[in-house]
MIDOSE-1310 file (N, C-alpha, C; in nm, 2 decimals, decimal comma, always signed):
residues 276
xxxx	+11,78/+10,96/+9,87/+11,78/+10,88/+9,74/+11,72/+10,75/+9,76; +11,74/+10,73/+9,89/+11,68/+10,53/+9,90/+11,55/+10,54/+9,87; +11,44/+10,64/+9,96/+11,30/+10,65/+9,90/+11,26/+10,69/+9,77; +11,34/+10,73/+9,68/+11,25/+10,74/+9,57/+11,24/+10,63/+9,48
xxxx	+11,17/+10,63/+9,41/+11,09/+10,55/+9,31/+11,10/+10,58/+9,18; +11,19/+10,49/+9,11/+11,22/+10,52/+8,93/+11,09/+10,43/+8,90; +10,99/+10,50/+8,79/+10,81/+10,49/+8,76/+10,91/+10,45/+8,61; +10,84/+10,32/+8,60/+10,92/+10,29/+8,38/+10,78/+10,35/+8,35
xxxx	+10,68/+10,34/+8,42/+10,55/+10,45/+8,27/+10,46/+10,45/+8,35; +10,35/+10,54/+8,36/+10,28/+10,57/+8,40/+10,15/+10,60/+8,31; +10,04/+10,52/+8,25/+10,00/+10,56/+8,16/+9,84/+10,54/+8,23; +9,73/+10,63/+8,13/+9,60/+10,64/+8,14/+9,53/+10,56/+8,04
xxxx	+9,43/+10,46/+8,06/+9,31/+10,39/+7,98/+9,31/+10,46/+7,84; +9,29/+10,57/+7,86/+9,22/+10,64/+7,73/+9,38/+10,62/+7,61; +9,53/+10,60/+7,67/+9,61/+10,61/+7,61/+9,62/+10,47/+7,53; +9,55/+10,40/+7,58/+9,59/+10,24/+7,57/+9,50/+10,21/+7,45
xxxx	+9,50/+10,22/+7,31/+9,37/+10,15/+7,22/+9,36/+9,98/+7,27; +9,23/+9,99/+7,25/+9,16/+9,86/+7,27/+9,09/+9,82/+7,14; +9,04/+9,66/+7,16/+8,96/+9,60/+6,98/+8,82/+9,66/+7,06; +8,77/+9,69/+7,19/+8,64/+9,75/+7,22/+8,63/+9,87/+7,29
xxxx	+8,61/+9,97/+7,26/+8,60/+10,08/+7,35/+8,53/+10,06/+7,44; +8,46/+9,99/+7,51/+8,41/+9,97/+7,60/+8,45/+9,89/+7,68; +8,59/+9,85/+7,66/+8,68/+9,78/+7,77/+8,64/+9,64/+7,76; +8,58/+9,56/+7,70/+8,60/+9,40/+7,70/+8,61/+9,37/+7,59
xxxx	+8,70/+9,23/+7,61/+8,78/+9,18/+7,53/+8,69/+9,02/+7,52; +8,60/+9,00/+7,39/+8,56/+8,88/+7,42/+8,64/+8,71/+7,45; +8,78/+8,76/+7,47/+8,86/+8,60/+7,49/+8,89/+8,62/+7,63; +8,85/+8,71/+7,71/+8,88/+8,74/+7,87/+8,76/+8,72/+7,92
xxxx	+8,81/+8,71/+8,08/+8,71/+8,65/+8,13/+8,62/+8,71/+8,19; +8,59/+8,86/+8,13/+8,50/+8,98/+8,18/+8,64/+9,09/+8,16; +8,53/+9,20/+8,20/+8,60/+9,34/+8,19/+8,74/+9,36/+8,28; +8,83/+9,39/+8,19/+8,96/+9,44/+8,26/+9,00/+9,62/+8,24
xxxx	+8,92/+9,68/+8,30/+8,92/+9,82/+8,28/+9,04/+9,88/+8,37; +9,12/+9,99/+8,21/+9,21/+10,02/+8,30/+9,33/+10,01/+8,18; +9,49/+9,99/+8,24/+9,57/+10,04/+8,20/+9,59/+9,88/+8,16; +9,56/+9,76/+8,23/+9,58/+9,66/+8,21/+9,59/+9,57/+8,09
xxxx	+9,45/+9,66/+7,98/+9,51/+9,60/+7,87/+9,66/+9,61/+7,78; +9,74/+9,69/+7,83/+9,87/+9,63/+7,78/+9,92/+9,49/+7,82; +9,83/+9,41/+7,91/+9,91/+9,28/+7,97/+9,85/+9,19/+7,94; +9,71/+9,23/+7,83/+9,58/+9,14/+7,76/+9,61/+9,04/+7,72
xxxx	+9,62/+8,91/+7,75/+9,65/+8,76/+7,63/+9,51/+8,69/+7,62; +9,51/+8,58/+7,51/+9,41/+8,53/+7,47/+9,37/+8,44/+7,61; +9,25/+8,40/+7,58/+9,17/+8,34/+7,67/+9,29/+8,24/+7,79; +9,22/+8,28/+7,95/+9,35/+8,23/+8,04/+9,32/+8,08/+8,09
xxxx	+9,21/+8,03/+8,06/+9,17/+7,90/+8,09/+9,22/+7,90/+8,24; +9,19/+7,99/+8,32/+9,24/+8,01/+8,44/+9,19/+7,89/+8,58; +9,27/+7,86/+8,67/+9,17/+7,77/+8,79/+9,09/+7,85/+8,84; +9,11/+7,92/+8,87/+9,00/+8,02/+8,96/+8,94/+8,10/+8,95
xxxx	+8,98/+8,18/+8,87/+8,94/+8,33/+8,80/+8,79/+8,29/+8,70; +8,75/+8,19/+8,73/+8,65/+8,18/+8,58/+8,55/+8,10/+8,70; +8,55/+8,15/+8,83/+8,45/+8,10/+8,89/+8,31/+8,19/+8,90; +8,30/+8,28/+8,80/+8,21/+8,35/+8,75/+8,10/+8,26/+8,76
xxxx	+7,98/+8,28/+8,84/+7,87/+8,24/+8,72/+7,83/+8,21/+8,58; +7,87/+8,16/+8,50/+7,87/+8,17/+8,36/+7,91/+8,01/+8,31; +7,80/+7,95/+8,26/+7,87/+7,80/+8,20/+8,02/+7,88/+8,06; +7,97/+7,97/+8,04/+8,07/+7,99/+7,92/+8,24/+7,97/+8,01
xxxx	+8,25/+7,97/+8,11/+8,39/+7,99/+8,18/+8,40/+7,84/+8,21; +8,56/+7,76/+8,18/+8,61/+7,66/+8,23/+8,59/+7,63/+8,38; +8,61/+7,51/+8,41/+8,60/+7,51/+8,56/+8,71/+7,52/+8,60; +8,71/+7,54/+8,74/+8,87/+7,56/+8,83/+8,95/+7,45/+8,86
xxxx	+9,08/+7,49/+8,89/+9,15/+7,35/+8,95/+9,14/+7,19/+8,86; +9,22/+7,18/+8,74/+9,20/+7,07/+8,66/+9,31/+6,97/+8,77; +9,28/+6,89/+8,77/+9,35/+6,78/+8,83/+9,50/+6,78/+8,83; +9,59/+6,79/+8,92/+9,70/+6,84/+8,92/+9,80/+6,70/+8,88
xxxx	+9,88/+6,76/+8,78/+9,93/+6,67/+8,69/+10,10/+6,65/+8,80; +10,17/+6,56/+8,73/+10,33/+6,49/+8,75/+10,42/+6,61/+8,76; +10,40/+6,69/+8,64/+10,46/+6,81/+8,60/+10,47/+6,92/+8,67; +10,36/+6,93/+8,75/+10,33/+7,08/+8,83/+10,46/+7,10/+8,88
xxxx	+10,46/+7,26/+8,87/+10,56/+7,34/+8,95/+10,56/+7,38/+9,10; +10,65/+7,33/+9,18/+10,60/+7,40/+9,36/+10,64/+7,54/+9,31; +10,56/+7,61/+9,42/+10,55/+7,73/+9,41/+10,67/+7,77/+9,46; +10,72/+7,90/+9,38/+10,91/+7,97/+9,38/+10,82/+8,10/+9,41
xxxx	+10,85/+8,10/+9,57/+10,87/+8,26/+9,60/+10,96/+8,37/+9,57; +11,05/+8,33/+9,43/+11,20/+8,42/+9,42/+11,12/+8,47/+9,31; +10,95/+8,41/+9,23/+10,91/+8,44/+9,11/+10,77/+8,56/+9,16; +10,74/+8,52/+9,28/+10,62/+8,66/+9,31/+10,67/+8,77/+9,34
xxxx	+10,59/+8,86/+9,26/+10,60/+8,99/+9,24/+10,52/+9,07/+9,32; +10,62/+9,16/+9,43/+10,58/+9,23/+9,51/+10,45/+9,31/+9,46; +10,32/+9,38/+9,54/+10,23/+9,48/+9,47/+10,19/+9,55/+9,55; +10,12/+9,69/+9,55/+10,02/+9,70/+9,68/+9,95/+9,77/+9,61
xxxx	+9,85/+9,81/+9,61/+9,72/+9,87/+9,62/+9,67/+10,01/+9,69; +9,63/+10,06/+9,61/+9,57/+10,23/+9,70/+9,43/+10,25/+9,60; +9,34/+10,30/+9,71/+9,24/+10,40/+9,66/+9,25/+10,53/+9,73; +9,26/+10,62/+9,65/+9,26/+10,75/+9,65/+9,36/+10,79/+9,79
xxxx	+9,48/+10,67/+9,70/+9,62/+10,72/+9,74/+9,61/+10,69/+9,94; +9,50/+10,61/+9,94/+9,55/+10,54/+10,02/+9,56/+10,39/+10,11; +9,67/+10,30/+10,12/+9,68/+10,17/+10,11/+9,57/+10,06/+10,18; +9,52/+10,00/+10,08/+9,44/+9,89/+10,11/+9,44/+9,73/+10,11
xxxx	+9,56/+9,72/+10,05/+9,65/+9,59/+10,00/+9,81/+9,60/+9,97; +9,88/+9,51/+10,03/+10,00/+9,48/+10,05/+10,07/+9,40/+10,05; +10,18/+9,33/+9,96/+10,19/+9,19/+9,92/+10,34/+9,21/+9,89; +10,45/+9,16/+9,99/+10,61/+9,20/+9,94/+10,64/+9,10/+9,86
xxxx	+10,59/+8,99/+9,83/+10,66/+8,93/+9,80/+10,75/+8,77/+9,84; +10,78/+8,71/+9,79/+10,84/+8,55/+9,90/+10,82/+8,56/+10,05; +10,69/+8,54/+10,06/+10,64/+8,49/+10,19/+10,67/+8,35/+10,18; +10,66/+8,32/+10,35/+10,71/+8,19/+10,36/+10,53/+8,07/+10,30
xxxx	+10,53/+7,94/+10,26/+10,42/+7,86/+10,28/+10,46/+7,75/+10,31; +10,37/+7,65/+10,38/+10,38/+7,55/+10,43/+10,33/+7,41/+10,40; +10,33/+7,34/+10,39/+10,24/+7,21/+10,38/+10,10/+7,21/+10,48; +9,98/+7,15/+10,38/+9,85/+7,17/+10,44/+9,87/+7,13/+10,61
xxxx	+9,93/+7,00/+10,61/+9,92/+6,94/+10,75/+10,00/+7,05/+10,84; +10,10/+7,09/+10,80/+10,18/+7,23/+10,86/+10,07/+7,34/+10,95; +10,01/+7,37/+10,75/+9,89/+7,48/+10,81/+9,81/+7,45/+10,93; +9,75/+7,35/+10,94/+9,62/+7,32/+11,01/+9,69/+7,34/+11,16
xxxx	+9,81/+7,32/+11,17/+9,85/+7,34/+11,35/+9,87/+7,52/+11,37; +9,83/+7,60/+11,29/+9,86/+7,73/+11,29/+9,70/+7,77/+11,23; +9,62/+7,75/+11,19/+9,47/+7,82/+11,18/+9,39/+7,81/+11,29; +9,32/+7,93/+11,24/+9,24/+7,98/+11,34/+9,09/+8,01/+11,29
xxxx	+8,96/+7,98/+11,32/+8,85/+7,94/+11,26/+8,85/+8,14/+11,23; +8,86/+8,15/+11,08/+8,78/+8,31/+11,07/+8,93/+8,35/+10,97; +9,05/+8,25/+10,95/+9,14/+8,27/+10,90/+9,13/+8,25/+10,76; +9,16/+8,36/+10,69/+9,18/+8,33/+10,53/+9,30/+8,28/+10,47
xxxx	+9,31/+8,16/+10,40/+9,40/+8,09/+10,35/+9,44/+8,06/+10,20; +9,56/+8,09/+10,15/+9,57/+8,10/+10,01/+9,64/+7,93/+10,00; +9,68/+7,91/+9,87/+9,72/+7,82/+9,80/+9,75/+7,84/+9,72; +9,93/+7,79/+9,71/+10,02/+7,85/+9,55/+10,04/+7,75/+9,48
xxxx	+10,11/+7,77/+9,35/+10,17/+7,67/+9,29/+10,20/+7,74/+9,19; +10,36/+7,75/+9,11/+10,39/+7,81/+8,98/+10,31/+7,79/+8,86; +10,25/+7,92/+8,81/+10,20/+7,88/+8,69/+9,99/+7,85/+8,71; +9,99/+7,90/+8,84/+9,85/+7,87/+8,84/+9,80/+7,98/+8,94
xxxx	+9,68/+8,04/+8,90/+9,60/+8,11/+9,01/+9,61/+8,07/+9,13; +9,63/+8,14/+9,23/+9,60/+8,14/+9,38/+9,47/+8,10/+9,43; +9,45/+8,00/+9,53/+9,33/+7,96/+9,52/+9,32/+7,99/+9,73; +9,21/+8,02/+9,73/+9,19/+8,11/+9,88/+9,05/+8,05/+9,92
xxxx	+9,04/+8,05/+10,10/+8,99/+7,96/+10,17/+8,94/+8,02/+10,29; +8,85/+8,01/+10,36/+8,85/+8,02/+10,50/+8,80/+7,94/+10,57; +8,92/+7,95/+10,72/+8,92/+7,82/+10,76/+8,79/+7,83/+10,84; +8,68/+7,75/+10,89/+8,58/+7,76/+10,98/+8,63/+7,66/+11,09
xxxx	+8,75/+7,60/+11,12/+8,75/+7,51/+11,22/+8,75/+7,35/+11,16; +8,78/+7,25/+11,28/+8,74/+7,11/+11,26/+8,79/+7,05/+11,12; +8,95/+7,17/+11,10/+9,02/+7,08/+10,98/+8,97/+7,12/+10,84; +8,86/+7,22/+10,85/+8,79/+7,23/+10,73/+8,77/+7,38/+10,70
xxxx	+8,71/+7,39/+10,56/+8,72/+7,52/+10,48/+8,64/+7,60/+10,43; +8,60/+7,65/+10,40/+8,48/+7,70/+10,30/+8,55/+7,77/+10,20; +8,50/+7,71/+10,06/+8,58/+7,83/+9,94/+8,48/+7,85/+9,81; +8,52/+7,91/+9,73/+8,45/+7,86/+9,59/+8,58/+7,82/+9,52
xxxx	+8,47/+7,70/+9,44/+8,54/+7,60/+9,37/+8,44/+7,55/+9,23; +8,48/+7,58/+9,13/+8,39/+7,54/+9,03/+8,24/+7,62/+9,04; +8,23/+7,73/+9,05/+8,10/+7,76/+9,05/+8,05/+7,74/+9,18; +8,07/+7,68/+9,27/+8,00/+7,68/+9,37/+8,04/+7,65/+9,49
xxxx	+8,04/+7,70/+9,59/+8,06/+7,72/+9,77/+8,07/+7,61/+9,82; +8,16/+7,55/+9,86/+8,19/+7,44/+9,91/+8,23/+7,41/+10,07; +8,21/+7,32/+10,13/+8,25/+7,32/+10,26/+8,34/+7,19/+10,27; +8,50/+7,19/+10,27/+8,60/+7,09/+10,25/+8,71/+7,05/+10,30
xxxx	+8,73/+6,96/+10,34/+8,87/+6,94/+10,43/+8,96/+7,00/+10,40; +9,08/+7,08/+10,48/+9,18/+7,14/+10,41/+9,29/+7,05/+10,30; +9,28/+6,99/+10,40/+9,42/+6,88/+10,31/+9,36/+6,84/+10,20; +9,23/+6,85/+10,16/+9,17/+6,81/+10,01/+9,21/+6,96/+9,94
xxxx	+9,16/+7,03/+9,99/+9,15/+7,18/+9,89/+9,31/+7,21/+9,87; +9,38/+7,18/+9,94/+9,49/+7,22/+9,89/+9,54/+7,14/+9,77; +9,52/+7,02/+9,78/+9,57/+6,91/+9,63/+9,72/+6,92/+9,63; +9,80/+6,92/+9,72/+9,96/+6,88/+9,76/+10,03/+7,04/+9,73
xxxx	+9,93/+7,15/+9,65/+9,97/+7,27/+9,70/+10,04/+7,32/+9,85; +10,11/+7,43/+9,84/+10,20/+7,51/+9,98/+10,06/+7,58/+10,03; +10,06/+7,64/+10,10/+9,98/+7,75/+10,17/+10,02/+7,80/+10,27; +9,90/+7,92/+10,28/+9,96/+8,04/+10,39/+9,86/+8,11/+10,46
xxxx	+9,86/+8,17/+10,58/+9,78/+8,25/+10,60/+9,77/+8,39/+10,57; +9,68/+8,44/+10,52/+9,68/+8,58/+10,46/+9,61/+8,70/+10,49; +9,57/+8,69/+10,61/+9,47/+8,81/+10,72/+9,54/+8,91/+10,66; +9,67/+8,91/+10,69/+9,69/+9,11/+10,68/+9,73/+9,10/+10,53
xxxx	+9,71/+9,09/+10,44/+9,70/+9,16/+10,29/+9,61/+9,26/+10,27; +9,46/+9,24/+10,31/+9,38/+9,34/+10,30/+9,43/+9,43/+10,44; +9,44/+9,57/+10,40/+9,42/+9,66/+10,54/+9,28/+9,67/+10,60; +9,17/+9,63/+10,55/+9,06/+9,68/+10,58/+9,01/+9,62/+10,73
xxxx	+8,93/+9,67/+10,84/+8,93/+9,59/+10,93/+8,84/+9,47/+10,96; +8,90/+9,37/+11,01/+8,82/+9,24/+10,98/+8,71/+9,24/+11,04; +8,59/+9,18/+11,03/+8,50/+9,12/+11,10/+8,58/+9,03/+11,23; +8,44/+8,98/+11,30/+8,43/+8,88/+11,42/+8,52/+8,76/+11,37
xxxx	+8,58/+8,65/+11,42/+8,57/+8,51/+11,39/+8,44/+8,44/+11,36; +8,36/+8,50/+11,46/+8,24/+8,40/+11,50/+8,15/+8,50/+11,31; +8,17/+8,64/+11,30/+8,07/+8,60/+11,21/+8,13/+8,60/+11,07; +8,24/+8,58/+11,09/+8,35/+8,55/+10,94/+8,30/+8,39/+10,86
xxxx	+8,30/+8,32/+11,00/+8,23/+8,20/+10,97/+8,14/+8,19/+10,95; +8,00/+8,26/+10,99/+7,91/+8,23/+10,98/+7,85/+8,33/+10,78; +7,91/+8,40/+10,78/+7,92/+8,42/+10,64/+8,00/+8,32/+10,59; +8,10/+8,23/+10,58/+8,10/+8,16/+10,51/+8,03/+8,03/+10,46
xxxx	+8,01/+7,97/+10,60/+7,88/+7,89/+10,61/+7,75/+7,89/+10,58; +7,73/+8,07/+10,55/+7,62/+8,02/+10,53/+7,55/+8,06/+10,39; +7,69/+8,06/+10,26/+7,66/+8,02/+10,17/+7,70/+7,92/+10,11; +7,72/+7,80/+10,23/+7,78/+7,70/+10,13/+7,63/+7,62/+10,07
xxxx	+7,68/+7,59/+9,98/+7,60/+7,50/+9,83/+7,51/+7,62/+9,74; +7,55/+7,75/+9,79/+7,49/+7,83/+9,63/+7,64/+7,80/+9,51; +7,56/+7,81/+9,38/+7,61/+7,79/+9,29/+7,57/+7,84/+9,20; +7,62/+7,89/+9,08/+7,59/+7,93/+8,94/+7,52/+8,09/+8,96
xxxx	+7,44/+8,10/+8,94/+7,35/+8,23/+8,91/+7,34/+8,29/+9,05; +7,37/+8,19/+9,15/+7,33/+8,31/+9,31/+7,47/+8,30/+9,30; +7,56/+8,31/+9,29/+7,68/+8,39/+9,34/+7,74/+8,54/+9,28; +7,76/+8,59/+9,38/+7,82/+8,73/+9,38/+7,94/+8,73/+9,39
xxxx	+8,07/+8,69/+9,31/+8,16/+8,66/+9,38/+8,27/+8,62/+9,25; +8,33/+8,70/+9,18/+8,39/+8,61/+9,05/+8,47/+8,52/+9,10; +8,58/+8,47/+9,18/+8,65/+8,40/+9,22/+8,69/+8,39/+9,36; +8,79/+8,29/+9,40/+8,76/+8,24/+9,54/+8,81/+8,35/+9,69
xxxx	+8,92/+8,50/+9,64/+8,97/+8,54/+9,67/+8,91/+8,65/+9,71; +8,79/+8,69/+9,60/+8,68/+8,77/+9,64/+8,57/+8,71/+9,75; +8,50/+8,64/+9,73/+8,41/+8,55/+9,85/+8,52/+8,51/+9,96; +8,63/+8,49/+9,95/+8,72/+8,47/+10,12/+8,72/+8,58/+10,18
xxxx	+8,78/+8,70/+10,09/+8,79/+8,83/+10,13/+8,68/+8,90/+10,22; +8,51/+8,88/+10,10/+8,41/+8,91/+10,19/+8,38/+8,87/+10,31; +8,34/+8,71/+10,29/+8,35/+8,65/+10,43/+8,44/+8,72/+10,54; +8,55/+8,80/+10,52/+8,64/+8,86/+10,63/+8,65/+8,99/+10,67
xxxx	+8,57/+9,06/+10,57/+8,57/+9,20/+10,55/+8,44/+9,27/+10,53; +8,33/+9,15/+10,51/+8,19/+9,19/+10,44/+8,17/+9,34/+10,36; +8,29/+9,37/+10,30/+8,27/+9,49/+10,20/+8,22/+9,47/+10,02; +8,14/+9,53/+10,03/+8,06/+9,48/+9,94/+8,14/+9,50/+9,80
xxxx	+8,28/+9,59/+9,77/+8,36/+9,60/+9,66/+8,39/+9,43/+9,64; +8,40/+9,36/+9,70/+8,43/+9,25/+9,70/+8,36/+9,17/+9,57; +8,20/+9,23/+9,59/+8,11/+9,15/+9,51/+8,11/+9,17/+9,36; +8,06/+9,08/+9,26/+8,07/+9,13/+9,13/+7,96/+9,25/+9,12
xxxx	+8,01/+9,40/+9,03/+7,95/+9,52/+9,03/+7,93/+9,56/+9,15; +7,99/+9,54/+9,26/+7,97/+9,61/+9,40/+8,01/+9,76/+9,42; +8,09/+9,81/+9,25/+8,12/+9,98/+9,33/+8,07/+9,99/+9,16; +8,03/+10,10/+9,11/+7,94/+10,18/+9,01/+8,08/+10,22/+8,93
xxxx	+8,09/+10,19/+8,80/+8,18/+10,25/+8,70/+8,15/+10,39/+8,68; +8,24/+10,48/+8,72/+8,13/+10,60/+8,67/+8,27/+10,70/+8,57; +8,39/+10,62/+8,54/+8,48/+10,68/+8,42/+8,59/+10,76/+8,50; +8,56/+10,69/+8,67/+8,73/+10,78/+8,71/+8,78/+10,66/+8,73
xxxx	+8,91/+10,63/+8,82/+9,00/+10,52/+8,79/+9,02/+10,52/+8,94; +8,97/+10,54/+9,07/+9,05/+10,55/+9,20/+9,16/+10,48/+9,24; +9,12/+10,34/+9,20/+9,23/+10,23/+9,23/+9,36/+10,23/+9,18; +9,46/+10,21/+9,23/+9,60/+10,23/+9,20/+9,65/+10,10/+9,22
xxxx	+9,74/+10,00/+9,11/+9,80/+9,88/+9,15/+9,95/+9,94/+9,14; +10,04/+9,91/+9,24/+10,21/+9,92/+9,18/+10,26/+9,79/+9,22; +10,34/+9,78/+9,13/+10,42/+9,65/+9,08/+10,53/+9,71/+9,12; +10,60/+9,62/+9,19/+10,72/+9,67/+9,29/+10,81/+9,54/+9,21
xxxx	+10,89/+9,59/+9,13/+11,04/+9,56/+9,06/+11,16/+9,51/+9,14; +11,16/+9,70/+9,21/+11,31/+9,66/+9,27/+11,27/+9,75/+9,38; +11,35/+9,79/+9,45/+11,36/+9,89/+9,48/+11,32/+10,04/+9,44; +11,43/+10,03/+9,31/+11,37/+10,17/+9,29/+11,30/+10,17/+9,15
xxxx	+11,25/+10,03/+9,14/+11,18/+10,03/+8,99/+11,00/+10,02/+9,06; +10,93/+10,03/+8,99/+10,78/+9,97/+8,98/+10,70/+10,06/+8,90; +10,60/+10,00/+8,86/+10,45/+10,04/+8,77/+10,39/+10,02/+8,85; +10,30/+10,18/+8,75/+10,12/+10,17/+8,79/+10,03/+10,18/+8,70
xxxx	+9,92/+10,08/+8,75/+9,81/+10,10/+8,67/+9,71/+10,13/+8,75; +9,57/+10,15/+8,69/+9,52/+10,28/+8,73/+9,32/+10,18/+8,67; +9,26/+10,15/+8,78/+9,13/+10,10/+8,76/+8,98/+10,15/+8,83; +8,90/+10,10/+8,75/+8,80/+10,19/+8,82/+8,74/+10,09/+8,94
xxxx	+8,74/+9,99/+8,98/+8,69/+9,89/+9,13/+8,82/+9,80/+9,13; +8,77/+9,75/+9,26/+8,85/+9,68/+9,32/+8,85/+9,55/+9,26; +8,76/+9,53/+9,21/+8,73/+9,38/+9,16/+8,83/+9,36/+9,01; +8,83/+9,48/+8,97/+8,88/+9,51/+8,84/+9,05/+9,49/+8,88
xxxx	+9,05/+9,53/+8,97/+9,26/+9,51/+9,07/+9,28/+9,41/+9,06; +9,19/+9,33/+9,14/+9,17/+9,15/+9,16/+9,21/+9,08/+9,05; +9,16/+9,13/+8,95/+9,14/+9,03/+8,85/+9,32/+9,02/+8,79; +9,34/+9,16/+8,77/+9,46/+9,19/+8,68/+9,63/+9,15/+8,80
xxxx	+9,56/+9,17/+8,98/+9,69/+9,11/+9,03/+9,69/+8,95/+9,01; +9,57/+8,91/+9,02/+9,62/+8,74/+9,02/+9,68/+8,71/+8,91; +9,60/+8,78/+8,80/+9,69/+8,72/+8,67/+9,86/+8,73/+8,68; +9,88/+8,87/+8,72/+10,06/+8,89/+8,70/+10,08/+8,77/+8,80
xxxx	+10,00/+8,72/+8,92/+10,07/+8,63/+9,03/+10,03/+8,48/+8,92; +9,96/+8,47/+8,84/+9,96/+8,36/+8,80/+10,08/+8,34/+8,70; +10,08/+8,43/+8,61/+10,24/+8,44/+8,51/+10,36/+8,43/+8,56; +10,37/+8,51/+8,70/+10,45/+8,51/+8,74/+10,55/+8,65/+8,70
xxxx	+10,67/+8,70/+8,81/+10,77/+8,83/+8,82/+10,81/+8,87/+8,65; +10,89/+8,73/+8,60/+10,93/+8,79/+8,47/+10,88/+8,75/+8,38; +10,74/+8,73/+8,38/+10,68/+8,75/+8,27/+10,59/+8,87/+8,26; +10,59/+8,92/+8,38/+10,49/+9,07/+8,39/+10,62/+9,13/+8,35
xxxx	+10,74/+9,13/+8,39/+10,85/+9,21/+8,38/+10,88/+9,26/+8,19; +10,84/+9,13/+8,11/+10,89/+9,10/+7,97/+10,76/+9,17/+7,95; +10,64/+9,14/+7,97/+10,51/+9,18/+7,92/+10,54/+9,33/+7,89; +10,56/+9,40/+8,05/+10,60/+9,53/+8,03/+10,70/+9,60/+7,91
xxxx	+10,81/+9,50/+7,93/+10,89/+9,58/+7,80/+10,87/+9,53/+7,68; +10,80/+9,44/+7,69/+10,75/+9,44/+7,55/+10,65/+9,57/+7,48; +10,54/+9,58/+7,61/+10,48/+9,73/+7,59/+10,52/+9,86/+7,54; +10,64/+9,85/+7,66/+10,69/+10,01/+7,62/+10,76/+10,00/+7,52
xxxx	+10,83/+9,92/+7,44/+10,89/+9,93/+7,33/+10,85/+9,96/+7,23; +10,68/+9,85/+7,25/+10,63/+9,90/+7,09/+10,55/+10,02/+7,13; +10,51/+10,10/+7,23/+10,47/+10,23/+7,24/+10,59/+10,31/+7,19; +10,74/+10,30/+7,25/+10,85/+10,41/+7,21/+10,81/+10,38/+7,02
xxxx	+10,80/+10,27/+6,98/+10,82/+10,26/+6,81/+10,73/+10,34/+6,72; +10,57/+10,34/+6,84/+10,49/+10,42/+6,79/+10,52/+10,55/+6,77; +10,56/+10,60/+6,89/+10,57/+10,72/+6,88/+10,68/+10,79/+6,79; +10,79/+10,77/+6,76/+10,86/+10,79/+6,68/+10,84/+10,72/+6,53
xxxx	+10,72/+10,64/+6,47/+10,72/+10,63/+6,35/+10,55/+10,77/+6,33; +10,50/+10,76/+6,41/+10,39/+10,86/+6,38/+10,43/+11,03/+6,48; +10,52/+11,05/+6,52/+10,57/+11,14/+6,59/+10,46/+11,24/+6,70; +10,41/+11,11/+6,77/+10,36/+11,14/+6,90/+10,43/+11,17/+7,00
């Protein structure tokens, strides 16, 4: 009984109407293909996520206000990730994080480093050594002291989230270095978690259109609840995962939790007022 898994829905794209059959939503910040649009809201004015190429997208990281929330590990929501059912991403949940100056006595040059805070996209880094970072930030590749990129943010190290096997140190860095100062139109790269990731993995799903839409869904996200709760959704790249796990990590546990039942409820209402 302990291993099984109570699934609240399991649903396919084609069940989900959209305002475009062709999967984008003009108030998002590109294509969310997939089961995701049940969790669609209007435009996310996101920090990170809109490091797209595109003047049309806000810039990242607005100047951190009085107000800000420290980041509550009791609010992230476990997830992992499969293609074709099998695991390539893995995230339980309240990991510990530390203060930047903390970090810096625990990195190692070729180390990928996140940055939390409630209520805001995850912002991701690699360390190259000498205290400093390479990330995208605003459109464009930067090379920055850590204790600046964090902005009084926690952080963490995050090597084993991807399963995939890492590159060198020596050439982790040197991919990252050696796109620092492209900006705008040369980057391949929607946000900073995708360009950290490559830098450590050099897999090219990383990059914007790096795997071919061709109408199957391989990727698998589950959203781990409880134990014996969690959802899946169901996308065609990896980049398309990316997009839709940061968001639930930027909303946070129960608001994906409420999003959900708000879903299935007004699907049960559907179905019983049109008797689907």
């Amino acid at each position: 009984m302990g291993n099984q898994v109570e699934k609240l829905t399991h649903l396919n794209y084609v069940e989900v109407p959209t305002s475009d059959p062709n999967g984008f939503d003009p108030d998002e910040e590109g294509p969310r293909i997939g089961v995701s649009y049940i969790f669609s809201n209007d435009a996310d004015d996101d920090d990170d996520d809109n490091d797209e190429h595109s003047d049309a997208f806000p810039p990242e990281h607005p100047q951190a206000t009085h107000d800000e929330k420290p980041f509550d590990p009791r609010d992230e929501l476990g997830c992992s990730v499969l293609f074709r059912e099998e695991s390539v991403f893995e995230r339980s949940g309240g990991g510990a994080t530390h203060s930047a100056e903390s970090l810096l006595n625990k990195c190692k040059p070729g180390d990928l480093l996140e940055f939390v805070a409630t209520g805001q996209y995850p912002h991701w880094a690699v360390y190259v050594g000498d205290f400093q970072v390479v990330h995208l930030h605003r459109a464009e590749i930067k090379n920055s002291f850590l204790t600046d990129v964090s902005q009084g943010k926690k952080g963490r190290i995050v090597n084993g989230l991807y399963r995939y096997r890492a590159l060198t140190p020596e050439l982790i860095v040197r991919n990252a270095v050696d796109h620092v100062g492209s900006r705008d139109r040369e980057l391949y790269w929607r946000n900073s978690e995708c360009f950290a990731a490559w830098c450590r993995f050099g897999k090219r799903e990383f990059k914007i259109g790096g795997e071919i839409r061709i109408g199957k869904q391989p990727y698998k996200l589950r959203l781990h609840f409880s134990e014996k709760k969690e959802h899946v959704l169901e996308f065609q790249s990896l980049e398309d995962v990316i997009m839709e796990r940061r968001r639930n990590e930027q909303i946070g546990k129960d608001a994906v939790m409420q999003e959900l039942a708000n879903h299935l409820n007004a699907a049960q209402d559907f179905k019983e007022s049109y008797g689907t």
